[in-house]
C-alpha positions in Angstrom: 30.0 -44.4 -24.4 29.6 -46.0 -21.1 32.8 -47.6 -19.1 32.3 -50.9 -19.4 31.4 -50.9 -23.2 34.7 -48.6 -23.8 36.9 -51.1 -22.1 35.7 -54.0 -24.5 35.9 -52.2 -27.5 39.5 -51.1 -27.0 40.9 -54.8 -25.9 39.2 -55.6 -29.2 40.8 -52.5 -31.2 44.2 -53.3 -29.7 43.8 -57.0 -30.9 43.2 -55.7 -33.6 46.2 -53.8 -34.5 48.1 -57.1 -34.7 45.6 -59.5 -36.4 43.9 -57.3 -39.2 45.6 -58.4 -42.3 42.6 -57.6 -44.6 42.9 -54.1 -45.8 43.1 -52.2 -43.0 40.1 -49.9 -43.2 36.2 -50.3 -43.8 35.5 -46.7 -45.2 37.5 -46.9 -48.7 38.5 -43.6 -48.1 42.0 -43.9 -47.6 43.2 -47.5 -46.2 41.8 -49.4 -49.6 44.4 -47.4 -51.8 47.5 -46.6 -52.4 48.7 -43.1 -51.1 47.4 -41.0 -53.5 48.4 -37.7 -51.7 50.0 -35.0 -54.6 53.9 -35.3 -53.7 55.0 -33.4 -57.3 55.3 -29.9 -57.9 52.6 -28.6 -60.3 53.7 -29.2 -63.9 53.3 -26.7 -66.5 50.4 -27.5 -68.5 51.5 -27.8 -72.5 48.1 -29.1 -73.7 45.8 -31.9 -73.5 46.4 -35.2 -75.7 42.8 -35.3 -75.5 41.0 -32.6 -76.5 37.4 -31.3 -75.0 35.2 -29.8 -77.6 32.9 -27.0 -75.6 29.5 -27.8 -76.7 27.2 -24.4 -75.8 24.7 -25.9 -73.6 27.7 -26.4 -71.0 28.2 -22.7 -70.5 25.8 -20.9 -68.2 25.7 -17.3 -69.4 24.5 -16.4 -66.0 27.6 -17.0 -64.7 30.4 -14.2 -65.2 33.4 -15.6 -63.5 36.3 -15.5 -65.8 39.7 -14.3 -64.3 38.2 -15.6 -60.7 40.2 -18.4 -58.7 38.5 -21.6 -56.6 40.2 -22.4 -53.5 40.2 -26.3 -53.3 41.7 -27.6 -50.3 42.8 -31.5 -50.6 45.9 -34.1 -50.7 45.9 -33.9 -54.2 45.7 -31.4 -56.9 42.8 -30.4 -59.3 45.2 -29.4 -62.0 47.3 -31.3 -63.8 50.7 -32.3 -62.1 54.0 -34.2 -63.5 52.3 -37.1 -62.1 49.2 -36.4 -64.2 49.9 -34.1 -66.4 46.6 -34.2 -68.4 43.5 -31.6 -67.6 40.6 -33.7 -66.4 37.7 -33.0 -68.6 36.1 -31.0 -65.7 39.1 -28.9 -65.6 39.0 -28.1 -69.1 35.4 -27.2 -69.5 35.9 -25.2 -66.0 39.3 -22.9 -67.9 38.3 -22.6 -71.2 34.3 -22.1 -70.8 34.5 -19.9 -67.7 38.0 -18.5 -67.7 38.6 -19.4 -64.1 41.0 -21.4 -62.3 41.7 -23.6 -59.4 43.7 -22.7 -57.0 45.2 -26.1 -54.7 45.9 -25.9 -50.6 47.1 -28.6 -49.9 47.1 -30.9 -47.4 47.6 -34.3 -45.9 45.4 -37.1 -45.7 46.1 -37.6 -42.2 45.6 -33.8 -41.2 43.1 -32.8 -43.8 40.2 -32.8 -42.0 41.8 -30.6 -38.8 43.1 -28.0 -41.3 39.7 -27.4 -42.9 39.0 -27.0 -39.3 41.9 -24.6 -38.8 40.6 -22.7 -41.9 37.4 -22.2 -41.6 38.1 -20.9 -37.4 40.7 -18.7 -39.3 38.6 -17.0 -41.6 40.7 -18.4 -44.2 38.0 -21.0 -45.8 38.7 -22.7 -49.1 35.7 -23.0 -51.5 35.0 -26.8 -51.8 36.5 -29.7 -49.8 36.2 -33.5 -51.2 32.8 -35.1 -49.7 33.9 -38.1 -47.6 32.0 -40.7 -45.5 32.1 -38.8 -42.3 30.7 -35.5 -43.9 27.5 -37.2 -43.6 26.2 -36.1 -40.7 29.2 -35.9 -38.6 30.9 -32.7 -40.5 27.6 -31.0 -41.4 26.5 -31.4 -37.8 29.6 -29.2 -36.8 28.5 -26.5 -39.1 31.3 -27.2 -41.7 29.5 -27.0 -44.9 27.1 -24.8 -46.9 23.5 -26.0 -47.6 23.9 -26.2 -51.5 20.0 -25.7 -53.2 20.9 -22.2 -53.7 23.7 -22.7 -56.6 21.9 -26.1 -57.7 18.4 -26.3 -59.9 17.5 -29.4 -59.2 14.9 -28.9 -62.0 17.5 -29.0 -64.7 18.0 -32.5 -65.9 21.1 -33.2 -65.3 20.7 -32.8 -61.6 16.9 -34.2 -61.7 18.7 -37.3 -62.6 20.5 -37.7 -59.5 17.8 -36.0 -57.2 17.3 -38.9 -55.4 20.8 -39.8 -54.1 20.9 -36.3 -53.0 17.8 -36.5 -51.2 20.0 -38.9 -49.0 22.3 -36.4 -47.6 19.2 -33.6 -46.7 19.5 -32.3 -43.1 17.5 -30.5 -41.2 15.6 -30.2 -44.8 18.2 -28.7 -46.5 20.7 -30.6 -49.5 24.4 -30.8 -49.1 25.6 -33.1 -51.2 25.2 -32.9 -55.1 26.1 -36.0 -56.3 28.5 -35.4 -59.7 28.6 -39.0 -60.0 29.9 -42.2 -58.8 33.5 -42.2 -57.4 35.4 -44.5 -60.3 37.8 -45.0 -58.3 36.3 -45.7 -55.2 34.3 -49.2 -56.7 35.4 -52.1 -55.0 35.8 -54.7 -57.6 35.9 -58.2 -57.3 38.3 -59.7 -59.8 39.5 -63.6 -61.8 41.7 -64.8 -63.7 39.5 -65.4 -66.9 42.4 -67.7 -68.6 42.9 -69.9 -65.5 38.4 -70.5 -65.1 38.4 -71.4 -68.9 41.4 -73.7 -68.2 39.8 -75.6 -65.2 36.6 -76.0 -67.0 34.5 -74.0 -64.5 31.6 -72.0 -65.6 32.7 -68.3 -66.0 31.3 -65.9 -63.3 30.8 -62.9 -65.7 29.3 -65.5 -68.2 26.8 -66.8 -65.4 26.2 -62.7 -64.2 24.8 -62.2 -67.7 22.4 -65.0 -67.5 21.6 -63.8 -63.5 22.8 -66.7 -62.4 25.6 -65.0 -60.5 24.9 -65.6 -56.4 26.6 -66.4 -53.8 25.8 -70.0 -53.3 28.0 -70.4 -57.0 30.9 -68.0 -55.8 31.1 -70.2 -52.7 31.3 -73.8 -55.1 33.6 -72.1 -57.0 36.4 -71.2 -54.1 36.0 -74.6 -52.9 36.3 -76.5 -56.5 39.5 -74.4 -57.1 40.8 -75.2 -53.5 39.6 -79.0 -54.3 41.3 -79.4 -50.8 44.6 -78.0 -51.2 45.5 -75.8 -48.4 48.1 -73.8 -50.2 45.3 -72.1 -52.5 42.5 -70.4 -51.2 39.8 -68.7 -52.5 39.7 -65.3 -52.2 42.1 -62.4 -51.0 41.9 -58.6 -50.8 39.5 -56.5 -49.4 35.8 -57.7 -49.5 34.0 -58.5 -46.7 32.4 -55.2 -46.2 31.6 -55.3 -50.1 29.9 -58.8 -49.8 27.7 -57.8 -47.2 26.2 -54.8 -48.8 25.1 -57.1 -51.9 22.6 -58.2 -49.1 20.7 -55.3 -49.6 20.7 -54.0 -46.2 23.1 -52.2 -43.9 24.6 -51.7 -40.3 22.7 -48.2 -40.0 20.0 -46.8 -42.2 18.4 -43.0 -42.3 15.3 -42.2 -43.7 15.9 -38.9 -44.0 14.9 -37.7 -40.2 16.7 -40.5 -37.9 19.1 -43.0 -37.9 18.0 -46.8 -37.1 20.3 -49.4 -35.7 20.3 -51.8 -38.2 22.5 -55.0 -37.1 19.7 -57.4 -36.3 18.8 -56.9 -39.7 18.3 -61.0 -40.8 19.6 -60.2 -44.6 22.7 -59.0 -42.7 23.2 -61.6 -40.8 22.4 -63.9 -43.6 25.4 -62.3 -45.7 28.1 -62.7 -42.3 26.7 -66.4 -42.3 28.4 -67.1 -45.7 31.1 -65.0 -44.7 31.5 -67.3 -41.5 31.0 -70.2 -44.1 33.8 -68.8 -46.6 36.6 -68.3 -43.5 35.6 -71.8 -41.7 36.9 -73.9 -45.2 40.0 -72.0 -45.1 39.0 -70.2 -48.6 40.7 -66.6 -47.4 44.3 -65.7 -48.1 45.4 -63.5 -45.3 47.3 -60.5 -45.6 48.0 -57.6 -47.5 47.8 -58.7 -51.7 48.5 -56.0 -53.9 47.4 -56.5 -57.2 51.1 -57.3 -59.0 50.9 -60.3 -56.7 47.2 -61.4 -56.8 47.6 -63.9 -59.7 51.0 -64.4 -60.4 50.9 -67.5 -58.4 47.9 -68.9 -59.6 47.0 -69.9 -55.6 44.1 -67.6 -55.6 40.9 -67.5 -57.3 39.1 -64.2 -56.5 41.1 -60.9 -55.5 39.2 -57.8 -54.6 40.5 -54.2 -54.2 39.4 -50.7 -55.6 39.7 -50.1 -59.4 42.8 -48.7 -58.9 44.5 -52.7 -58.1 43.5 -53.3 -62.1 45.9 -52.1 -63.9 48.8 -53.8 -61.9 46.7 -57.0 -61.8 46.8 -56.9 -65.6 50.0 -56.1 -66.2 51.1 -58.8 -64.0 49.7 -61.6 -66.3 50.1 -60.1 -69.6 49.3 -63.4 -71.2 46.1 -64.1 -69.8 42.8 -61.4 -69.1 42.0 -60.5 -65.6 38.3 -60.4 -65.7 36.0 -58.0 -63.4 32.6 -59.1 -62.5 30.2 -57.9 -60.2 30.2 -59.1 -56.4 27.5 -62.0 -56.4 24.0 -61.7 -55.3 21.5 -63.4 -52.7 20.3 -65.8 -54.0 16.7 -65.3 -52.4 16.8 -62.0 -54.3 17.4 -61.1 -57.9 18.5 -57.7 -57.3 22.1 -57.1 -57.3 23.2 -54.5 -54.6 26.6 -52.3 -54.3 27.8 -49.6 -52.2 28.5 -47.4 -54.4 30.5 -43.9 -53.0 29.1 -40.7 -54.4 31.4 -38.7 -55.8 31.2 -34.7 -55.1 32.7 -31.6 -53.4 30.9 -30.1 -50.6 31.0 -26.2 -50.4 32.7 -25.1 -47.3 31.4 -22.8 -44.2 32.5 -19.3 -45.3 32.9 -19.5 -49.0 31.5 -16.6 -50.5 32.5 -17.6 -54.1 28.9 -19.2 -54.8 29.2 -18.9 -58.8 32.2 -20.3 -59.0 31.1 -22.9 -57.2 27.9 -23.7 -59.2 30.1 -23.0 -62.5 32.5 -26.3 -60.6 29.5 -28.4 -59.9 27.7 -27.9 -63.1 30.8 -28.8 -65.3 31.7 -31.5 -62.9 28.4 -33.0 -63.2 27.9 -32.2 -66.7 30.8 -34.8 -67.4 29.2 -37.6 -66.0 26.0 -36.9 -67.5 26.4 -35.4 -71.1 27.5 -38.8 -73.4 29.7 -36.3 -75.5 31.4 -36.1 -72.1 31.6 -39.1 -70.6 33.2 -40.5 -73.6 36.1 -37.9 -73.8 36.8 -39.0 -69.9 36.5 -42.6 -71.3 39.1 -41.4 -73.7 41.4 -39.9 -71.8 41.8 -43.0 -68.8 42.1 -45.6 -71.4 44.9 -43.5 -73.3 46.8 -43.2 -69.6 45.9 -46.9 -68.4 46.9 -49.2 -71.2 46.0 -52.2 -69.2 42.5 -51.1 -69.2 40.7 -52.4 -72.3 37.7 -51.0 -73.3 35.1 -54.0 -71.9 36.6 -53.5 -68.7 36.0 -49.9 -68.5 32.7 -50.2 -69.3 31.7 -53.0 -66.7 32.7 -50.5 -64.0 30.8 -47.8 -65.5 27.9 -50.1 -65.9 27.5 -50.3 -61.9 27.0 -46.9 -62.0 23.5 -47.5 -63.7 21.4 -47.6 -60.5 18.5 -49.9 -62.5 21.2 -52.4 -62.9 23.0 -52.2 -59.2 21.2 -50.9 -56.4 22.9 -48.8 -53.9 23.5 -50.4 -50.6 25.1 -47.4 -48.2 25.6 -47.3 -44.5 25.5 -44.1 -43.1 26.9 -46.1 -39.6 30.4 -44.6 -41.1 29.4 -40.6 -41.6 28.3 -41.0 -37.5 31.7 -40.1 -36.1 35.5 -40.5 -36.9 35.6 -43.2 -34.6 32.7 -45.0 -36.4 34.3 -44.0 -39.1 37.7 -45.6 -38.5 37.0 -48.6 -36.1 33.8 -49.6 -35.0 32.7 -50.2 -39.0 35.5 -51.7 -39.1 35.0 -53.9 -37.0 31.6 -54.9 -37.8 32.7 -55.6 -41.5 35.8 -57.3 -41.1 36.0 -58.7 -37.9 35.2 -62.4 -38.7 38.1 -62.6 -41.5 40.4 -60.3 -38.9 39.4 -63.1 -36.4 38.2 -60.4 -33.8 35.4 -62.3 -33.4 34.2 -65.9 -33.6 30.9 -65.2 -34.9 28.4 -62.5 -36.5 26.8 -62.8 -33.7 29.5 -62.1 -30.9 30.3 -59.2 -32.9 26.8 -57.8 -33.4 26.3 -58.3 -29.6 29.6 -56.8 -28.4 28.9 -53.5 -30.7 25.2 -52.7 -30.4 25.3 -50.3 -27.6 28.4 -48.6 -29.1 26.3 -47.9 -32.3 23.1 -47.1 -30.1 25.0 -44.5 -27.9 26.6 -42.5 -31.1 23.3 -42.8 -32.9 21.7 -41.3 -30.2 24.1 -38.5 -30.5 21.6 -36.9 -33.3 18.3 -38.0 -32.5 
């Protein structure tokens, strides 16, 4: 990065630090949720309130790994803990069909990435590592992770089935990310108070969603009808910008499987930041952090977004009334609605030689989020330890992982570098409702080079 560009970028990034009261970070890695990091002791496991019925096709016979260990290194534990004291149905398949086990190093969400580092340098490498934005390319670039089409047949159905998002991550013609699933908890989800709409006599958004009526032209008439010119109610709060621009259809940077493309004059883009500009210039955003115990409870908000996680507090905040998820709106020039939706998988670390218990984790792991029996035990088993879940609402979020339904909007801009990662996305997503910028197009012109010179990095 040149001088002059550097100099810009960090009078904006120190601004920054005082006038971002969205969420503060564009990846939803770690800034759109609570700490999750493991801070109780491993609890000894006494049984599962929900019990996994091994069905034979989930064992490979080819695999012979009982009494072996997999090293997972992560802020937070595999097995169960006495903050989660029940066995994930991955877990359970992995113990009782393989007879292996999971061994946890942790680490810290702020240091994680420079003690894989440290461990791998040290000869000391875990197994598997959690995927995250930035292992794509940035990560595998460094030579941190295994290739993975020699413990995955991509022939077997399961895995045909999500050929195609892993045909995203290939690099340098080789696969390293097999895509178990969709991250749950990693959907940004754009939430109402369902009581409060019905009481106003507004027409419901998850109502009009089902009729594909659902864009953003009605999402925008709806924040101003419920503001009806107060200024002490507003529209929408949370984190959502970045989400609203991916139902565009179209990202910051794109890869088609060789290169990386600047994409920010991309006029769908733009299009999306115009309504954002819109949204902010009628006073329709609630600044600052809203965590979901607070998003309703003062009925001077009509839309709150945050990752699934915010739900449950949401809900239990207005036991009386039902907090409603509904998908983010789409353009209304196109009837397709797009999501960014995170894939969810571990990647197997440089210097791992434990390859079938690897493929015994992946399979089982992505065996759960295929098989029905499956999924419905792990359906099971969140309901029973999130009562404010109900089972409609469950199955909305699981209904965006149906890619014929939602199409997936992802910006590989964020996998470029940590600072990508961390600020310049940032930046480019949120910096109209941070007021960083005055416009899309300030920003976009402010940023380009920055995003040119770190693309250029890998072509």
């Amino acid at each position: 990065m040149n001088k002059t560009t550097s100099k810009i970028l960090a009078g904006i990034l120190a601004a920054s630090t005082v006038v971002s009261l969205t969420a503060c970070g564009g990846d939803g890695t770690t800034t759109d949720e609570p700490i999750t990091e493991t801070t109780t002791a491993k609890t000894e496991w006494t049984g599962d309130n929900i019990e996994v019925t091994v069905a034979e096709e989930a064992v490979d016979e080819s695999l012979n790994i009982e009494g072996q260990t997999l090293k997972w290194m992560g802020f937070y534990d595999l097995n169960p803990t006495n903050d989660a004291p029940e066995r994930s149905t991955e877990l359970a398949l992995f113990e009782d069909t393989y007879g292996a086990k999971i061994e946890y190093i942790p680490t810290t969400n702020a240091t994680q990435f420079d003690d894989l580092a440290t461990a791998i340098v040290g000869g000391t490498s875990p197994d598997i590592f959690v995927y995250d934005w930035r292992s794509f390319p940035y990560d595998i670039n460094k030579g941190q992770y295994q290739p993975i089409d020699s413990i995955v047949d991509w022939e077997d159905p399961m895995w045909a089935d999500v050929k195609d998002q892993a045909d995203m991550f290939t690099w340098k013609g080789e696969h390293y990310v097999a895509p178990f699933g969709y991250g749950f908890n990693d959907f940004q989800i754009l939430m109402y108070n369902k009581t409060v709409v019905e009481d106003m006599g507004m027409d419901d958004p998850y109502e009009l969603y089902e009729q594909g009526e659902w864009d953003w032209d009605i999402f925008v008439e709806m924040m101003k009808t419920y503001q009806d010119g107060d200024s002490t109610k507003y529209g929408i709060s949370g984190w959502w910008a970045n989400a609203f621009v991916y139902t565009s259809g179209d990202t910051m940077v794109t890869y088609d499987g060789e290169k990386f493309t600047n994409n920010l004059y991309s006029p769908a883009v733009e299009k999306a930041q115009l309504v954002i500009e819109d949204i902010w210039a009628n006073g329709l955003v609630k600044r600052g952090w809203v965590d979901g115990s607070q998003a309703f409870i003062n009925d001077d908000c009509l839309f709150y977004s945050m990752g699934t996680w915010a739900y449950q507090a949401a809900q239990e905040s207005m036991p009386e009334d039902v907090i409603q998820i509904v998908p983010f709106p789409r353009n209304p020039d196109d009837e397709t609605y797009y999501m960014n939706k995170r894939v969810f998988s571990h990647m197997w670390v440089k210097g791992s030689e434990n390859a079938d218990c690897v493929k015994a984790w992946f399979n089982v792991n992505r065996l759960v989020n295929y098989d029905p029996q499956y999924t419905d035990v792990t359906k099971e088993k969140f309901l029973t330890n999130n009562t404010a879940w109900t089972p409609e609402m469950y199955d909305i979020v699981m209904s965006f992982y149906d890619d014929d339904k939602f199409t997936l909007a992802y910006d590989y801009g964020y996998g470029l570098s940590d600072y990508m990662n961390s600020e310049v996305m940032t930046l480019l997503y949120e910096g109209l409702v941070n007021e960083q910028f005055e416009s899309w197009v300030q920003a976009r012109e402010q940023v380009m080079n920055v995003v040119d010179q770190e693309i250029a990095i890998y072509q």
